[in-house]
C-alpha positions in Angstrom: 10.5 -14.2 -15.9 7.6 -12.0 -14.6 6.1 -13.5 -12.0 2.4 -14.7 -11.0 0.6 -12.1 -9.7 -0.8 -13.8 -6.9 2.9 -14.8 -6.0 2.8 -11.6 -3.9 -0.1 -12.5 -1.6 1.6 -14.9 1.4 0.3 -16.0 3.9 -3.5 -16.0 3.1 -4.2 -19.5 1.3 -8.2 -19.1 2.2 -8.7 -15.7 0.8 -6.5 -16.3 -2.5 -8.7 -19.7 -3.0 -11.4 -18.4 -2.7 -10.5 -15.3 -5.3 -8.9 -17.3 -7.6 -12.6 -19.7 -7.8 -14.6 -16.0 -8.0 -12.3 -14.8 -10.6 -13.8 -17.1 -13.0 -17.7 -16.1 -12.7 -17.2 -12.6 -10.6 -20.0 -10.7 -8.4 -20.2 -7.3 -8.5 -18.5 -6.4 -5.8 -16.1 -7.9 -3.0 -14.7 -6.4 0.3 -11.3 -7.2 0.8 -11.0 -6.6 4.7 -7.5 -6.9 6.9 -4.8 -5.0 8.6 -2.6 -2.9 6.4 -0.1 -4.9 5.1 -2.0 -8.0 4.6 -1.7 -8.5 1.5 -5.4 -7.0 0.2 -3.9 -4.5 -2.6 -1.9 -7.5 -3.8 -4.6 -9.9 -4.0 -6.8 -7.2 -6.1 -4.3 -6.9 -8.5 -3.9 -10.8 -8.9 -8.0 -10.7 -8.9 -8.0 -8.1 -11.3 -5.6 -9.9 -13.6 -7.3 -13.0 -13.9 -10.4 -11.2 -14.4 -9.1 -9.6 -17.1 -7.0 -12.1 -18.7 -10.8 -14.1 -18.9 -10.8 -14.9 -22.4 -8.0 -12.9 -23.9 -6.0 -13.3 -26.9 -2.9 -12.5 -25.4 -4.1 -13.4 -21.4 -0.7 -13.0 -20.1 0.2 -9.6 -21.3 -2.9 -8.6 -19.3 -1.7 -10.3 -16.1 1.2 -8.5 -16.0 0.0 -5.2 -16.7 -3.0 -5.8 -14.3 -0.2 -6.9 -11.8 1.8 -3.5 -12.3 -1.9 -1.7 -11.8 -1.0 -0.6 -15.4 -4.3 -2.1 -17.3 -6.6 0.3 -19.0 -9.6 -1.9 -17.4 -7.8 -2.0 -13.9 -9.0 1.5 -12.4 -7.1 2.3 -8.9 -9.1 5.0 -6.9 -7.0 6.2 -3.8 -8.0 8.7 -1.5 -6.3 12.6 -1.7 -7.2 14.1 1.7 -7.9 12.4 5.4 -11.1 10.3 4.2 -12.8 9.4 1.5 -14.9 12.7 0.5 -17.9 13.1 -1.6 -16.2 14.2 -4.8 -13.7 10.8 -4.9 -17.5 8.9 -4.6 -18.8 11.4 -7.4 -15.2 10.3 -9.6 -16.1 6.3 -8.2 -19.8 6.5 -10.1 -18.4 7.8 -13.5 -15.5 5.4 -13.7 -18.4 2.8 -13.1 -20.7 3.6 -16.2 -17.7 3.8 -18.3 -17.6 0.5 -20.8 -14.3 -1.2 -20.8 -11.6 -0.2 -23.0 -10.1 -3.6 -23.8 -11.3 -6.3 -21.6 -14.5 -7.9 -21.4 -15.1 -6.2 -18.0 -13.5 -3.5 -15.8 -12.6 -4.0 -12.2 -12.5 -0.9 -9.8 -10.4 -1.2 -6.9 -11.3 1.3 -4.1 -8.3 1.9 -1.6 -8.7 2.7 2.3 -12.6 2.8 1.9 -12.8 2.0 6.0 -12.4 5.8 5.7 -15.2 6.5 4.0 -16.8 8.8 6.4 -20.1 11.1 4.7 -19.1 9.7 1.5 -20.5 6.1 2.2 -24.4 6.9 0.7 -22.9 8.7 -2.0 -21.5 5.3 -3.0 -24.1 2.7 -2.1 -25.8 3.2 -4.8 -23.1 3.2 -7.7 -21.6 -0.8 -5.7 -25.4 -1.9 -5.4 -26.0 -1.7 -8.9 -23.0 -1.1 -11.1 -22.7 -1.5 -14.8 -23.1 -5.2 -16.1 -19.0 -5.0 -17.2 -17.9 -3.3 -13.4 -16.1 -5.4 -11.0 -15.8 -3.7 -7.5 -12.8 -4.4 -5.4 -13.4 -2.2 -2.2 -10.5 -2.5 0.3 -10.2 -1.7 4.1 -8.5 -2.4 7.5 -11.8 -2.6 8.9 -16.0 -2.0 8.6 -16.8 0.9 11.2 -20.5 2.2 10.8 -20.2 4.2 8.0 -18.9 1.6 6.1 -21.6 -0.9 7.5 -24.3 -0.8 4.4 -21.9 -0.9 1.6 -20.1 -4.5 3.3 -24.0 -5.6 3.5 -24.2 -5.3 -0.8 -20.4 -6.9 -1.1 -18.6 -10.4 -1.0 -16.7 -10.2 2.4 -12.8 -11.6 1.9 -11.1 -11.9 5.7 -7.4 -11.0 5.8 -5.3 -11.8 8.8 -2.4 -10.2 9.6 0.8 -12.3 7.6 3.4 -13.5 10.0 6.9 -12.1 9.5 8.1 -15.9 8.9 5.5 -16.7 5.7 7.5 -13.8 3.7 11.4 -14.6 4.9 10.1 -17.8 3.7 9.0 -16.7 0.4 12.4 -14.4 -0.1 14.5 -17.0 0.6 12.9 -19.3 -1.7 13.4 -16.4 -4.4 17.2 -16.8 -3.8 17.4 -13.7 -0.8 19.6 -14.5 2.4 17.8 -15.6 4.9 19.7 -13.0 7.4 18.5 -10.1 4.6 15.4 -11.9 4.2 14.4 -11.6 8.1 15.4 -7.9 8.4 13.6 -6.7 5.1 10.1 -8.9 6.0 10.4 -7.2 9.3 10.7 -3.4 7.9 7.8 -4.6 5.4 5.3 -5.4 7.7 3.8 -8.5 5.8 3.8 -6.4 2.4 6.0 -8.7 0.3 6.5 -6.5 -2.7 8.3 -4.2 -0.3 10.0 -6.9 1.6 11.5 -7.6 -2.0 12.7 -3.9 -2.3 13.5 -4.0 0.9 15.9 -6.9 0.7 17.9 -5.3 -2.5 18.2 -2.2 -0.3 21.7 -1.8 0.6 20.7 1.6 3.1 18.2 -0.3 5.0 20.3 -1.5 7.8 21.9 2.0 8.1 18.2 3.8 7.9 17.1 1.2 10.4 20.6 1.9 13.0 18.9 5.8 12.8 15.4 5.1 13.9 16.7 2.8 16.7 19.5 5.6 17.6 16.4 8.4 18.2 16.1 7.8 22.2 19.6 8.3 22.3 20.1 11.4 20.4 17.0 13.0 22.2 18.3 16.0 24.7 15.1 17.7 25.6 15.9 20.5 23.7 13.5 21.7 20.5 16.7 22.5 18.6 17.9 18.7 18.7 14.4 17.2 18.4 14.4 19.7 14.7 17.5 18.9 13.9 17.2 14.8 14.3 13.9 14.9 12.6 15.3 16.5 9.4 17.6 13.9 9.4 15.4 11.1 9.1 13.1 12.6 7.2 16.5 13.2 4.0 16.4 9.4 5.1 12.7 9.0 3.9 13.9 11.0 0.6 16.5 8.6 0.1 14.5 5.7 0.4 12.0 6.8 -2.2 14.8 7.2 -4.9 14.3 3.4 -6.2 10.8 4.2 -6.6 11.3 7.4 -8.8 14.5 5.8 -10.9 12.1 2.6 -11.4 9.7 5.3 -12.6 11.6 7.2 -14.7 12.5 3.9 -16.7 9.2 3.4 -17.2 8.5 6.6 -18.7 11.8 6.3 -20.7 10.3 2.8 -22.3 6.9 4.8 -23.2 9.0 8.0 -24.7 11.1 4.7 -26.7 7.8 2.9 -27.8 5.7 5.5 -28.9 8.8 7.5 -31.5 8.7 3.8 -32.6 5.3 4.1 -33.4 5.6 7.9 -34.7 3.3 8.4 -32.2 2.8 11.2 -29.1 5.9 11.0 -26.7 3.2 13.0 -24.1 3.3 10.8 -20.4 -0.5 10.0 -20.0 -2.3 11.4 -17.4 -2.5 8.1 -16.0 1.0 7.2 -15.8 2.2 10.1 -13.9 -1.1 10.1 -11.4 0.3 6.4 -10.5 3.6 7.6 -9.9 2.5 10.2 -7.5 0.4 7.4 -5.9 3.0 4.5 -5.6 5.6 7.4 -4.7 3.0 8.6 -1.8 2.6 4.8 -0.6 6.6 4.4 -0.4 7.0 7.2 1.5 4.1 6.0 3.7 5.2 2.7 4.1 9.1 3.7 4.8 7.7 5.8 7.7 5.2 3.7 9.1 8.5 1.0 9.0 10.7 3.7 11.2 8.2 4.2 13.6 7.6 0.1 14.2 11.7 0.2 14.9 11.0 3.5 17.2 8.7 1.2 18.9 10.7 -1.8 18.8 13.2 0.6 21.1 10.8 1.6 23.2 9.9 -2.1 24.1 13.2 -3.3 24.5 14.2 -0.7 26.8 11.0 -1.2 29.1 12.1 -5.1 28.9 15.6 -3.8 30.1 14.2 -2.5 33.2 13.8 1.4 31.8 11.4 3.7 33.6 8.7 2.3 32.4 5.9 5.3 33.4 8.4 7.6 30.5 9.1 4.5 27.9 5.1 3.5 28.3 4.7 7.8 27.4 7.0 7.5 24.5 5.5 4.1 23.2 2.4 5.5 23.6 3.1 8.8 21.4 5.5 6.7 19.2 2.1 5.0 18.2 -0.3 8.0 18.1 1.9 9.0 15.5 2.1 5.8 13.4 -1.9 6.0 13.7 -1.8 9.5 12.4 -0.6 8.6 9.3 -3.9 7.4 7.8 -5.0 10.8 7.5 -2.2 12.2 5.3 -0.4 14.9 7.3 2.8 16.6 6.6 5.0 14.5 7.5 7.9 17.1 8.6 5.4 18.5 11.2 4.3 14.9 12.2 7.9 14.1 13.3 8.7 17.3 14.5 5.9 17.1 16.9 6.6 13.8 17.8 10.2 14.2 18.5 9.6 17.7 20.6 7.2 15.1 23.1 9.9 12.3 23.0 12.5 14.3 24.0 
């Protein structure tokens, strides 16, 4: 049974009413703004899908591609570099103009935009005064100054950071164990589409024995620091592997429909750019999860009476790091350098 869109957004019962009542008669533009892993990418796609299922002949085939981000008329636009530069603004404005292709309207959900940077008056213009048939969905962790005159032309949506306990709750009531159920809502941060991978994940305990091991494998030497960072990072590799086996059945049901049809078995562009996207967000997520249970170490020992000038250090560059992230580095050099400092 596929479920509800908006089933995946926990934990915010003001925001989600108040989406579900603008869904009906939608603004131009809304500004989604929480902590990562609030649930704001989830409740756009639930937005989206009601939006789009508005007057539909077939309203719930719409939800659930809208749900998978896989509507025509549901237009993710993620950043490629550190920020959001001017070119992703230039791409924003002609995806605006263009009509719908299915829907009545089209709703444009604009990832990490608290990183907007010089790009911010390319866009003002293009969310002030969209096309008639454009919904804006603009997400971010925060509004710093760039990002001050664009929140001024959008309907502001607060997110507050979900608490662990709203999604054990909501995998346990989906049949998951609660002791399963607190461990994966803990690796997902309050993202409960990943607390239900997560929870399915038979390697999570094991990847999460690794991360806590670090402080312990740590010699001071750069060989070690190399050597342990390689190892988590064929860790990260692993954990990506539902994601790219989930994709290539995806792309084996689009090969099977379209020789029905007689048609082109060609992967559209589309497809494969929101592989790369969801793969890139995984991989994101699955570090950003080892560095909280780096962390988590870190505290614990300090608690334990550790020196606490070196575990405050490590904490401190344990977080740095998980901060760094935002900006897309590599992530082989990001944990090398980390783990050289740690040791």
């Amino acid at each position: 049974m596929q479920l509800d869109p908006w089933d995946d957004v926990v934990g915010q019962d003001a925001a989600v009413a108040f989406l579900r009542r603008a869904a009906v008669d939608p603004v131009h533009a809304y500004l989604l703004v929480g902590p990562a892993g609030s649930g704001k990418r989830a409740a756009a796609r639930a937005f989206a899908a009601d939006v789009l299922a508005d007057g539909a002949d077939d309203p719930e085939r719409l939800r659930r591609l809208a749900g998978d981000e896989a509507h025509p008329d549901l237009v993710v636009v993620e950043r490629t570099g550190a920020s959001i530069d001017v070119d992703t603004a230039r791409q924003v404005a002609r995806l605006a103009v263009r009509p719908p292709v299915e829907a009545a309207r089209k709703v444009l959900v604009l990832v990490d935009f608290h990183l907007v940077r010089q790009a911010g008056p390319a866009l003002l213009k293009t969310i002030e005064e969209p096309s008639p048939t454009t919904v804006f969905v603009v997400l971010a962790d925060e509004v710093p100054p760039e990002l001050v005159t664009i929140a001024s032309r959008c309907v502001q949506v607060p997110f507050g950071p979900v608490p662990t306990s709203a999604v054990v709750d909501a995998l346990v009531a989906g049949g998951i164990e609660p002791a399963t159920a607190a461990v994966a809502a803990d690796a997902a941060a309050g993202d409960l589409r990943r607390a239900r991978l997560l929870a399915s994940d038979t390697e999570l305990g094991a990847r999460t024995a690794a991360w806590r091991g670090v402080p312990d494998r740590l010699d001071g030497t750069g060989h070690t620091a190399l050597t342990v960072a390689d190892e988590l990072l064929a860790l990260l590799d692993a954990a990506s592997t539902p994601f790219e086996a989930g994709h290539a059945e995806e792309i084996d049901r689009w090969i099977e429909q379209r020789e029905a049809q007689g048609a082109s078995k060609a992967v559209p562009r589309e497809m494969a750019d929101r592989h790369k996207r969801e793969l890139r967000r995984a991989r994101t997520d699955e570090l950003r999860s080892g560095l909280r249970t780096l962390a988590g170490r870190y505290r614990a020992d300090l608690l334990d009476g550790g020196d606490a000038a070196r575990t405050l250090a490590a904490l401190d560059a344990v977080t740095t790091t998980a901060a760094g992230l935002t900006f897309n580095p590599s992530e082989r050099l990001l944990l090398q350098d980390l783990l050289v400092r740690l040791g």
